[in-house]
N, C-alpha and C positions, 0 to 999 in steps of 0.2 A: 119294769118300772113304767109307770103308767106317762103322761103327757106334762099335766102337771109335775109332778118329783122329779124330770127330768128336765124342764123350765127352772123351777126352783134351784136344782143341782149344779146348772149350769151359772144360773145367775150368781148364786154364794160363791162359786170358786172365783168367777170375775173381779166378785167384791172385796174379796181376802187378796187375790194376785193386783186391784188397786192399790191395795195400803202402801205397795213397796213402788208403784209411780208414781213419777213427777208430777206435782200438781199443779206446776203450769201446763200440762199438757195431758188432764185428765179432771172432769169435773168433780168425782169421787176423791179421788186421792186430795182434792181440795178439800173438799167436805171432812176428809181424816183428820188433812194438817188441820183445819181449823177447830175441830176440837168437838166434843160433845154440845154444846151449847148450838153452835153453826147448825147441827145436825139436830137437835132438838128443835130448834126455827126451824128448819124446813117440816120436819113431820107435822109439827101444829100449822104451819102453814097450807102444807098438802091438806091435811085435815080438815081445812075451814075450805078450802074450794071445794074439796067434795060435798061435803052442805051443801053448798052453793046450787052447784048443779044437781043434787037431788033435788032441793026445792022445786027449784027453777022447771023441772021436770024434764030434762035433758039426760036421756040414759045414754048416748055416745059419751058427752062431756062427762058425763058422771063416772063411767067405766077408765076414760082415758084421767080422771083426778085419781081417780084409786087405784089405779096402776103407777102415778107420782107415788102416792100414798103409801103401798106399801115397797114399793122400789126404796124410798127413805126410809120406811123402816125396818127394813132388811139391812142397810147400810145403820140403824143403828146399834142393831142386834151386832155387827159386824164387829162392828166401835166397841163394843162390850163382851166379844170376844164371846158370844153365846150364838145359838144355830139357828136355822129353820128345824131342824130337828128337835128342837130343846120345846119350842111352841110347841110341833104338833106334839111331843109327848105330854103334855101341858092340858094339852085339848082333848086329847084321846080317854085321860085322866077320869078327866070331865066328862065324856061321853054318857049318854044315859040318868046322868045326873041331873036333876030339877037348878033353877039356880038359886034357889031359896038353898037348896040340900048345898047345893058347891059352896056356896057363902060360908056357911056355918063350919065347914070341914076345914077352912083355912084356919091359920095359928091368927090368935088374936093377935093385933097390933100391942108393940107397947108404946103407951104416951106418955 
C-alpha cells in the first residue's frame, strides 16, 4: 500500500472511531452531533478559502486549505456512511474517459 492509501486509511478509521466520542472533547465527533448541515458549512467554507489562497497566489496557504478541505470532506463522506473507496472507484470509473464522454454516460436527471 502505497503512502497515500495508507494516509487515507488511517485517517477514515479515525473518522468512523470519532462518531462514537464525546463531542465535548473531540472536534469531529462535534461536527457528527451536529448534523449534516454543520458539516455541509464547513466544506463550503473550506472550499471558499482555498479560492482564496489560489488567487491570492499562496501555494503553502493553498495546500494547507485543501487539506481543511478535504479533511471535511472525508468527515462528510463519513456522515454518509460512504468511503474513500467509493470515490476512487467513482474515479477509476472515469479514468481514460473525455469529460464530455463522462457527462453523457451519467443517467439523466429527473426534473
Amino acid at each position: 500500500m502505497n503512502e497515500v492509501n495508507t494516509i487515507l486509511k488511517k485517517l477514515t478509521e479515525t473518522l468512523e472511531a470519532r462518531k462514537k466520542d464525546d463531542p465535548t472533547k473531540s472536534y469531529t465527533a462535534s461536527l457528527y452531533r451536529d448534523g449534516l448541515e454543520a458539516i455541509l458549512k464547513k466544506v463550503n467554507e473550506e472550499a471558499f478559502e482555498a479560492i482564496i489562497a489560489a488567487r491570492k497566489g499562496d501555494n503553502k496557504e493553498l495546500v494547507h486549505e485543501v487539506a481543511d478541505l478535504w479533511f471535511h470532506t472525508l468527515v462528510l463522506l463519513a456522515h454518509k456512511n460512504l468511503s474513500v473507496e467509493d470515490v476512487l472507484t467513482e474515479l477509476s470509473r472515469r479514468e481514460g474517459m473525455s469529460g464530455i464522454e463522462e457527462k453523457q454516460s451519467r443517467v439523466p436527471k429527473v426534473k
